[in-house]
C-alpha positions as CSV (number, residue, x, y, z in Angstrom):
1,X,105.1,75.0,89.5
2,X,101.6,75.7,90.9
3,X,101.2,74.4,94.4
4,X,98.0,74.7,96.5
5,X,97.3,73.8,100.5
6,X,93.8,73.6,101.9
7,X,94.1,74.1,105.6
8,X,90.5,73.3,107.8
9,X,91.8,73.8,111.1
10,X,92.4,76.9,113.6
11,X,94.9,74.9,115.5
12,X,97.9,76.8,115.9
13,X,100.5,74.0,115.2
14,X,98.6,73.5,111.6
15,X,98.4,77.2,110.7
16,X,101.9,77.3,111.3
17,X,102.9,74.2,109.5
18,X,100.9,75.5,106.3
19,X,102.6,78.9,106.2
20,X,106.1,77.2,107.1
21,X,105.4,75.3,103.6
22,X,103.9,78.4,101.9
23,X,107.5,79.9,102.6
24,X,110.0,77.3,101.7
25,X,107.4,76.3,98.3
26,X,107.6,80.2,97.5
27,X,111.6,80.7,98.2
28,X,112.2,77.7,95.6
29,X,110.5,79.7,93.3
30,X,107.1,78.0,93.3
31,X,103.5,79.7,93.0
32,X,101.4,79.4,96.3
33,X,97.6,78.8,96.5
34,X,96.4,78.6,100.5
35,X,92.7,78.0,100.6
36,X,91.3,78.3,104.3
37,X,88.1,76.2,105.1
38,X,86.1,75.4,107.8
39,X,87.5,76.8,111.5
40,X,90.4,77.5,109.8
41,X,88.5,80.6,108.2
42,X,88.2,81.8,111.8
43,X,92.1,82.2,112.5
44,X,92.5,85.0,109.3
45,X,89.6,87.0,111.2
46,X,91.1,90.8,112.1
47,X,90.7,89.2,115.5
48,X,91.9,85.5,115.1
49,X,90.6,82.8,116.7
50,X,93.0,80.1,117.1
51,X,93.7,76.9,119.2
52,X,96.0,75.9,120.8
53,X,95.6,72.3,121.5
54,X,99.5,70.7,121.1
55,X,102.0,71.8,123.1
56,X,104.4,72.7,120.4
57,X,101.4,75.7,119.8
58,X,102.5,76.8,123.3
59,X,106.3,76.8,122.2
60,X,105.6,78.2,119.0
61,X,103.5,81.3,120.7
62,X,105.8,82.0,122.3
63,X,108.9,81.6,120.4
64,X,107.6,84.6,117.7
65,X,107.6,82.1,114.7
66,X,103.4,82.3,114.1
67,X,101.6,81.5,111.4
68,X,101.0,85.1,110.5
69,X,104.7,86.5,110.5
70,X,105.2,83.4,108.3
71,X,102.2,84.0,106.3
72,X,103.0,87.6,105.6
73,X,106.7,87.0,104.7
74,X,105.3,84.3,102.4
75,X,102.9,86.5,100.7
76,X,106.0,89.7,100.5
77,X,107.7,87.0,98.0
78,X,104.3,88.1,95.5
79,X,103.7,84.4,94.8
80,X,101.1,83.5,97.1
81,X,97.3,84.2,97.0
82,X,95.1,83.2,100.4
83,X,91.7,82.2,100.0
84,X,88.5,82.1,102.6
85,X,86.4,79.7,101.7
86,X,82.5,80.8,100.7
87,X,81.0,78.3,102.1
88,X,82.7,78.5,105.8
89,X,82.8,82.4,105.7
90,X,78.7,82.2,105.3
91,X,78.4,79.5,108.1
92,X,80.4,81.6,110.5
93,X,78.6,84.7,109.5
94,X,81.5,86.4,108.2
95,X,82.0,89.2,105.6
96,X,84.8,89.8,103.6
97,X,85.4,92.9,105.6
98,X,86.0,90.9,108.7
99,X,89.2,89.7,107.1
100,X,92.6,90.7,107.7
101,X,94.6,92.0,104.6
102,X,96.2,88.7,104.1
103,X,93.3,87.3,102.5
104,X,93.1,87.8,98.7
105,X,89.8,86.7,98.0
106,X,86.7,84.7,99.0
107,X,86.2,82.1,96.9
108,X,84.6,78.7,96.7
109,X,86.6,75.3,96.2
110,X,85.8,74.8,92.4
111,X,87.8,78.5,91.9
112,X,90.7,76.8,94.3
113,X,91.0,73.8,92.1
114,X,90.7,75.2,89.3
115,X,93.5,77.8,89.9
116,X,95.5,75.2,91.2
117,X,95.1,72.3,88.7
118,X,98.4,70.6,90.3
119,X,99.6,69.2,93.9
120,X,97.7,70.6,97.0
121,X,98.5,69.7,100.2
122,X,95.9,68.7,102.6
123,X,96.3,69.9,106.7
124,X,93.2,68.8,109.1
């Protein structure tokens, strides 16, 4: 199955939450879609900007279990493909240079959907 997750927020506990799912989706054998939008964009910069407005996003810091180490273990399964968004990379003046290697692709959300044509989960 053919599972997508749009993600709009730079909040740590969110970014972790999305790449928590990204892992479990992928180990029971599922193909991954993550489309990052609006400030979330910001937190797959090669220097990430990311909030930390809930305390579990303190405990989680600090514990070692971030987003990206979840993220990269996700994508090492080779079923799951990260998005920026277009639209969000333009408004924050970003290039697809200014990426880290996570990032497949920049892409608008007609490609996402259209990729995805099945259950996304939503994380604001």
């Amino acid at each position: 199955m053919r599972h997508g997750i749009v993600i709009g927020s730079n909040e740590r506990s969110k970014l972790t939450y999305a790449s928590m799912e990204a892992v479990i989706r992928t180990s029971l054998g599922d193909e991954v879609t993550i489309f990052f939008t609006m400030d979330a964009v910001k937190a797959l910069s090669r220097v990430p900007e990311v909030t930390d407005s809930f305390e579990s996003s303190k405990l989680l810091r600090e514990s070692g279990e971030d987003y990206l180490v979840l993220l990269r273990k996700a994508k090492a399964s080779g079923r799951v493909r990260v998005y920026a968004c277009s639209t969000a990379t333009r408004l924050f003046h970003l290039k697809r240079e200014d990426y880290q290697d996570l990032v497949d692709d920049v892409v608008g959300i007609t490609s996402f959907v259209t990729e995805v044509e099945g259950q996304v989960t939503s994380i604001w």
